[in-house]
N, C-alpha and C positions, 0 to 999 in steps of 0.2 A: 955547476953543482950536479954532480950524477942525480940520477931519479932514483926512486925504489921503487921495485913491485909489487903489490898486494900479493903474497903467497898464499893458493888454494890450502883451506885446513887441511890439514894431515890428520889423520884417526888411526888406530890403532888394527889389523888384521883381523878380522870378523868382528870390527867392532864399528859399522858405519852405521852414522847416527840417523837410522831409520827405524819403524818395526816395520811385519809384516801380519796381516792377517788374510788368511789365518798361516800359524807359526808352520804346519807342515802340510800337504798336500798326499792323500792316501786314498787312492781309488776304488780300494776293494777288488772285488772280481771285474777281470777283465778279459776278453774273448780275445785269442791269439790272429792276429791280423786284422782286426775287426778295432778301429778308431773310436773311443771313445768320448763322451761329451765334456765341452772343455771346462776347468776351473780355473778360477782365475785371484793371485796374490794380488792384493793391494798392499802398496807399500807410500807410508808416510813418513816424510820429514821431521826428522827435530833435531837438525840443527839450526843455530840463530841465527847462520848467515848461509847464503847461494848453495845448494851442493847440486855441483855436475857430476851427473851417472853416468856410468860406462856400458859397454853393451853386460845385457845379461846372459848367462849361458848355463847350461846343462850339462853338469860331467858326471862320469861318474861309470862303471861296469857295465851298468843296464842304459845307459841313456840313451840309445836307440830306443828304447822300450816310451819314450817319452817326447813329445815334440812341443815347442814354443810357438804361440799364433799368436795374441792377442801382444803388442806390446809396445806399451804408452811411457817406457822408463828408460830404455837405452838413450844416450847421449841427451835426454831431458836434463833440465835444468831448474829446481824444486828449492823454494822458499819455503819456512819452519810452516809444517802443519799441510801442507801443499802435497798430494799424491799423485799415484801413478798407477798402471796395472799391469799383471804379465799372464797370460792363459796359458794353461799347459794342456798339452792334448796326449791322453794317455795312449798305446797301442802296444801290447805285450806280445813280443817276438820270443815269448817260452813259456811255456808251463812251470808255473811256480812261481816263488817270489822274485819282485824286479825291485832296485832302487836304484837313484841318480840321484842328483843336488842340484836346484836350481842357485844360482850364485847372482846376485845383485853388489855391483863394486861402483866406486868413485873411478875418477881419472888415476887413482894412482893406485895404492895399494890393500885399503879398506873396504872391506866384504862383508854382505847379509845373506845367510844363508838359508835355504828352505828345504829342508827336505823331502823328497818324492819315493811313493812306494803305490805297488800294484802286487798282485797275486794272479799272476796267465790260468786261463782255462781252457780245452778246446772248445771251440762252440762250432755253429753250423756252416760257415764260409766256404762257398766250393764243395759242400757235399752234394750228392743225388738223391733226388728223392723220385722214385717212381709211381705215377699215378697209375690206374683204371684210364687203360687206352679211352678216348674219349673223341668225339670229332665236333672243332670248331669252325670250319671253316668248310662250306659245299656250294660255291656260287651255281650251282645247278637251281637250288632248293631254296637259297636266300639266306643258311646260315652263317653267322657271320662277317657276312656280307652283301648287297645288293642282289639278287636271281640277274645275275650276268654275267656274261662272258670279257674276259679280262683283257681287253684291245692291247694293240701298238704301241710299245712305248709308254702303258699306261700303269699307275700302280695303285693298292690297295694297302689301307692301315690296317691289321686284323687284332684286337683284342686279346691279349694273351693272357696276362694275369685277370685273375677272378672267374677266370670259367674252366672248366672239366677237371678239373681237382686241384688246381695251380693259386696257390693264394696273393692274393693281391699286394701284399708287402713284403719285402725280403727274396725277392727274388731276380737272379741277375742272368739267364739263359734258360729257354724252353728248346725239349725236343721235341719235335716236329714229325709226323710223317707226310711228305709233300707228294700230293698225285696230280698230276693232269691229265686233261681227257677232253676227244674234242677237238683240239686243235686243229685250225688251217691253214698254219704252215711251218716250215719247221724253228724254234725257236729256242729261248733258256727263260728260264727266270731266276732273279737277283733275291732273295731276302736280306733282308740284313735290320740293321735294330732303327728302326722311327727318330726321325732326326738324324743321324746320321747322314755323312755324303754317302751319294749310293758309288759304294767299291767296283772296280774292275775283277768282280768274280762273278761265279755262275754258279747256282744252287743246282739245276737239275735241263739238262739238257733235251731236246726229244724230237722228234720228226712229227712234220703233218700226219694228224691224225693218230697219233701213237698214245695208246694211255699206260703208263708208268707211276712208278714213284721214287723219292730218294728220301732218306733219314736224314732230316735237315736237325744241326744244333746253332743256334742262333741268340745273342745276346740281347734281353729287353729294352728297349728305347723308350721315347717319350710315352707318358701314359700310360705303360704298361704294354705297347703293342710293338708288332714286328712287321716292317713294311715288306711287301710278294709286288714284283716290279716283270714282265713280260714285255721282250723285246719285239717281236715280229709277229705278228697277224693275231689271231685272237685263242683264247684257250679256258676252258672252267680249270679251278685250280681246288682243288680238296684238302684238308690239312686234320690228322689226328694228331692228338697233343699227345704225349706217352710218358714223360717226365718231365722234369727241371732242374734247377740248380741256385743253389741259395746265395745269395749275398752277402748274407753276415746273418744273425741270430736271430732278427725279428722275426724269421719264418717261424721261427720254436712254436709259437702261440696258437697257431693255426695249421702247420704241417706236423705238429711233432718230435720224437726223435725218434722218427724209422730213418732218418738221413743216413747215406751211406758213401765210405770214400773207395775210388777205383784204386785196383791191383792190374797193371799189365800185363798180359800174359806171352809167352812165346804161342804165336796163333798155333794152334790145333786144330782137326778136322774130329769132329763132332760125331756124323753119320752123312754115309754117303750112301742112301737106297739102290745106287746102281751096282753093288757090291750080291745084291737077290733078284738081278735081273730084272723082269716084268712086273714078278710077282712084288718088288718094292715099291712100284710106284703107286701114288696115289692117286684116285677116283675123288669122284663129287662126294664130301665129306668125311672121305679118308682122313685121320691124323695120325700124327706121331706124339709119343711122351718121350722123353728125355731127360734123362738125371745126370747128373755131371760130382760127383764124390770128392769136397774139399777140406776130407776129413775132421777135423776137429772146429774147421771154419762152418761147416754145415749150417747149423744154427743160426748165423749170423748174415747169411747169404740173401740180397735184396734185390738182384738183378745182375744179367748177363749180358755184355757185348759181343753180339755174334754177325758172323755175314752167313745171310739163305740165300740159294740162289735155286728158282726153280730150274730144270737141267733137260734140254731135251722134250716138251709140252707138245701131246697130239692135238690141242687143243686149246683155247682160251680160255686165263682165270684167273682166280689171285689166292695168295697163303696170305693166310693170316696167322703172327703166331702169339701166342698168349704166356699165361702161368701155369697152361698145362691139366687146370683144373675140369676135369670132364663133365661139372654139372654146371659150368658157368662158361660156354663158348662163347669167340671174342664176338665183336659188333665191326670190326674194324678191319681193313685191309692193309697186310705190311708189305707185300709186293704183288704188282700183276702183272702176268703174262702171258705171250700169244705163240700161235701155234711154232713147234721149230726153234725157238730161240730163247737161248739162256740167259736169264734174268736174275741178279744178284740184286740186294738191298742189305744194306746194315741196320742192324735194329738194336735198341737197348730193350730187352726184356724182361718183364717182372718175374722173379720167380717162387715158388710155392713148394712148402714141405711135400715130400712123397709119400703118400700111405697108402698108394697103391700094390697089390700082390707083388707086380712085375718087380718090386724094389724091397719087397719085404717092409714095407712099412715103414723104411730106415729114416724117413723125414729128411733124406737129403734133396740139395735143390735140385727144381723140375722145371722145366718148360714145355709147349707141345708148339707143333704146327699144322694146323688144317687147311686142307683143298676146299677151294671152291670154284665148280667147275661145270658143265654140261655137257648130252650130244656123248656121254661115254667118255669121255677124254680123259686124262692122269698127265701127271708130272712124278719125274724124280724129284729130290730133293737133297740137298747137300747142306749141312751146317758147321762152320768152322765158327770155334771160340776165338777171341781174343784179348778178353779180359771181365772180369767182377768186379760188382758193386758189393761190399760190406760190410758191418759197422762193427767189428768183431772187438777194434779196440782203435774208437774215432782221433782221427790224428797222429796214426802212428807214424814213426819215420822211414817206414818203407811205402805208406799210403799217398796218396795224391791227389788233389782237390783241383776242381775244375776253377780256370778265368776266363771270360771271354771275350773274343776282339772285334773287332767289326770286321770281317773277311778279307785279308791279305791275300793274293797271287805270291808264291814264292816260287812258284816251276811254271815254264809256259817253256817247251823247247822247240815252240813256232819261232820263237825269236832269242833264243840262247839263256834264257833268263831260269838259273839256278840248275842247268843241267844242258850243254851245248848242242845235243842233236836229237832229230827223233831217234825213237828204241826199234833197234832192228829184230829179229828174228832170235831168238835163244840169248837174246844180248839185257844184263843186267847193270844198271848203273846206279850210284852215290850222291844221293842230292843233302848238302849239308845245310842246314837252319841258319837263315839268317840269325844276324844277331837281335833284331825286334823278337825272337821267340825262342831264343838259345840258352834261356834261361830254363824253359821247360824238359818235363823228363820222357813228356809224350806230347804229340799232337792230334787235335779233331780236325780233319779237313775234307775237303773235297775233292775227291782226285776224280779225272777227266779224260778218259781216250776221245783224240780226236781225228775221225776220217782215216782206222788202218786200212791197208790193203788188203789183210788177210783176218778171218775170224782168229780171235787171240783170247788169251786173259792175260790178265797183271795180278802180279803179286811184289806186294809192299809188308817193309820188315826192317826190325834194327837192324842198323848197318854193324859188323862186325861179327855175326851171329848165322850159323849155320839155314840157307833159304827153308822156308817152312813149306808145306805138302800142300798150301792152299791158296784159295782166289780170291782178291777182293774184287776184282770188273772182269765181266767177259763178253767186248763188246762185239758184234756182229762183221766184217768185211763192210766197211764206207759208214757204220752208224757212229755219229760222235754222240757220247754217255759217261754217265756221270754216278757216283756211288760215294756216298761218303766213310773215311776211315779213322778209328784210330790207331796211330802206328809210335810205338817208341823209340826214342831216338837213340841208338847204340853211340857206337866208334865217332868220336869229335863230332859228338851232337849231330849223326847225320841218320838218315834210314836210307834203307835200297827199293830199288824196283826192278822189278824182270817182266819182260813181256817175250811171249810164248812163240809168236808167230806174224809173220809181215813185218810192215815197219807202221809205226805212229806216235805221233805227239801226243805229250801229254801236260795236264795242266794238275795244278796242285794250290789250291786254295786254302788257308788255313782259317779256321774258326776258333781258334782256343788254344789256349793251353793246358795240360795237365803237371803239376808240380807242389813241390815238398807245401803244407800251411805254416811250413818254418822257413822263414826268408834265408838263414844261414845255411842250414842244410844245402838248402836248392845251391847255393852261390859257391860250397864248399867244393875242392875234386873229390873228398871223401865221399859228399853225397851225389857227387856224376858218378862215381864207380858205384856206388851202393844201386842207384837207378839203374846203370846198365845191367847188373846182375839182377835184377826184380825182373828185369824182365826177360830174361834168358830165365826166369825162376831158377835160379842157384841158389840165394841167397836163402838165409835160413827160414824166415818170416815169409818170403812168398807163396802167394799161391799155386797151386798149381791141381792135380788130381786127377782122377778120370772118369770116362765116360761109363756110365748105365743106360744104356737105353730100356728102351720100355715098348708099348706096345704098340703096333701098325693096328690101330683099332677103326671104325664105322660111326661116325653122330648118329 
């Protein structure tokens, strides 16, 4: 006698004998990239006999916009009255309204449906927000650290969020300005984020003895703090904080909304004082103001990324450069240098309405830079732009919002790695992004001359884009140095580099990305072509403008 088999009930297509509470799932506002906290359907049984669930899913136009975590009902097995759970974790990939369906079914063809909806907003993810330059860190003195010199192989946690303007929550990268001084031999040190494996890169390079600085961006680790690691003999290490960069919205509470997203700019040269001879250079207390004209953006304008390089110094000292404001000079040093030798550093800078005569009053943005120096001595002074911080209209799609990584080497062409030889003499080469950061439309890194033959500079630039009139490193004949850049990436995601004279290796660290707060954008070719062109500024929405300078004025 054949057997028979008990057949699993059949129910009717949206009609599977459960509810759900609650019946839909509606998250309200929700911050574009920025994860949301989960809720979670319960769903119970009622039917009389066994129902086996099938997996649950999310479909639907927007369902990226939505993610499934908690879930106690796929392939469960639920007796009348007997439940289950499913969390949904909302994360709105667009401004405006999003909706999807989460779908609970049996083994075969009966479904309970849930509806899901969200409203995107931009909020503060990967914005900039610039402090009041501030100094945490001076093992000379004991702040922020022990009154010691930072040995061999040895490293230090330094406190970053909660002190010099930087808040304690929401925040995912500090800029840094990193000096050492002192040192007795020659060495680098590593930052990189607490916790973290310490990376095969170098934050700032320098010789016995040599006091320097680099504009370090580096991602928060455990605690809040960012570990300073020193390879070879011993060295004081000083650190001004000058900005950050948000992690999602919690900063709002505490930082505000001055939060501002970068524009890339085709680099431009600023002012170059050797252009009035002698009479350009500056003396002890000498400054410059400098106004930069972003038309209609003016208003909105919250900081500049520029490289200074002191040019030529009969003398030892250091620039510091500020907001320009002449009744409030800075406290802090953004590069220092010694007699003879040109010294470049990258700096993000805050800057300040103009309402000084030299500008007419016009409230466009200003920056300044002051000498500090003795003994009679002066420097020239060179500044090339290469991009703004503004919140003109946060989240646009030509704007770009900072991630940060724990520091990758992508160039080292000691050993063929992303570019096959050192850079000869007049010779410019194509180093294309891996694919770990090929997503971005710029990068923050570390570039590196190592041991030229001949005093040189480097200049880095989207690739595909006519070479630009300036320097980001100009290191000495046999000195290996370090500068940090941000450079957009043109033609198949790559940037160039040229080196001026002799031959030397070079390294390239990368700390970040810059890229769309729209995950589609960034991923589309629409939005590779729209980035290439923001940053060659063609494109309609870019920035761009020019320079005002202002006055060669005396503190």
């Amino acid at each position: 006698m054949a057997s028979t088999l008990a057949a699993t009930p059949a129910f009717a297509a949206d009609d599977l004998p459960v509810t759900t509470s609650p019946g839909s799932l509606s998250f309200g506002d929700q911050k574009v990239g920025e994860p949301g906290a989960e809720s979670l359907v319960t769903v119970t049984s009622t039917s009389a006999t066994a129902l086996t669930l099938g997996t649950a899913t999310i479909t639907g136009t927007d369902a990226q916009a939505f993610t499934k975590k908690t879930d106690t009902c796929s392939g469960a097995t639920l007796a009348q009255n007997q439940t289950c759970q499913i969390g949904v974790v909302p994360n709105a990939t667009k401004v405006g309204s999003q909706t999807a369906t989460l779908t609970v079914s049996d083994t075969g063809t009966s479904t309970k449906t849930v509806p899901l909806s969200l409203t995107g907003s931009v909020g503060a993810k990967g914005a900039y927000y610039a402090v009041t330059p501030a100094r945490v860190l001076d093992t000379r003195s004991g702040v922020g650290a022990p009154a010691a010199m930072l040995g061999a192989q040895q490293s230090l946690d330094l406190q970053v969020t909660g002190r010099g303007g930087v808040p304690s929550v929401g925040v995912s990268a500090v800029v840094l300005n990193v000096t050492v001084t002192g040192s007795t031999a020659g060495s680098f040190l590593t930052v990189y984020p607490t916790g973290a494996d310490r990376p095969t890169a170098s934050s700032i390079n320098f010789a016995k003895g040599w006091t320097g600085a680099n504009s370090v961006t580096i991602g928060v680790g455990d605690g809040g703090k960012v570990r300073i690691y020193n390879q070879y003999g011993a060295t004081h290490v000083i650190a001004d904080v000058v900005g950050f960069y948000a992690a999602d919205s919690t900063v709002i509470p505490s930082a505000g909304n001055t939060d501002a997203d970068f524009y890339p700019l085709t680099p431009k040269r600023w002012i170059d004082t050797r252009a009035d001879g002698n009479a350009g250079r500056l003396g002890n207390g000498d400054y410059y103001q400098l106004g930069w004209d972003f038309g209609a953006f003016n208003p909105y304008v919250r900081a500049v990324a520029v490289n200074i390089t002191a040019v030529s110094p009969t003398g030892n000292g250091y620039l510091s450069a500020w907001n320009g404001n002449s009744s409030a000079f800075p406290t802090t040093s953004t590069l220092n240098y010694t007699t003879g030798k040109n010294v470049p550093n990258m700096a993000i800078v805050p800057t300040s309405p103009c309402n000084e005569t030299w500008c007419n009053a016009s409230g466009i943005p200003m920056i300044g830079v002051i000498n500090t120096t003795s003994g009679g001595a002066a420097t020239h002074l060179i500044v090339d732009i290469v991009g703004v911080y503004d919140n003109a209209t946060p989240g646009a799609a030509d704007s770009l919002r900072f991630h940060p990584i724990t520091p990758q080497r992508i160039t080292d062409t000691r050993s063929g790695l992303g570019y096959p030889t050192a850079f000869g003499p007049g010779v410019s080469g194509t180093v294309t992004a891996p694919a770990s950061v090929s997503q971005a439309s710029a990068l923050a890194f570390n570039v590196t001359a190592v041991n030229p033959t001949a005093s040189t500079y480097l200049t880095l630039w989207p690739a595909g884009i006519a070479q630009p009139t300036v320097s980001n490193l100009n290191p000495a004949a046999g000195q290996t140095v370090a500068n940090a850049a941000i450079v957009g990436l043109g033609t198949n995601k790559a940037f160039s580099i040229y080196n001026a004279g002799g031959s030397t290796n070079v390294l390239v660290d990368v700390v970040g990305t810059f890229q769309s707060l729209f995950p589609t954008a960034a991923a589309s070719t629409a939005g590779q072509r729209q980035a290439q062109a923001k940053v060659q500024s063609t494109s309609g929405a870019s920035r761009s403008g020019t320079a005002v300078n202002g006055i060669h004025g005396t503190r």
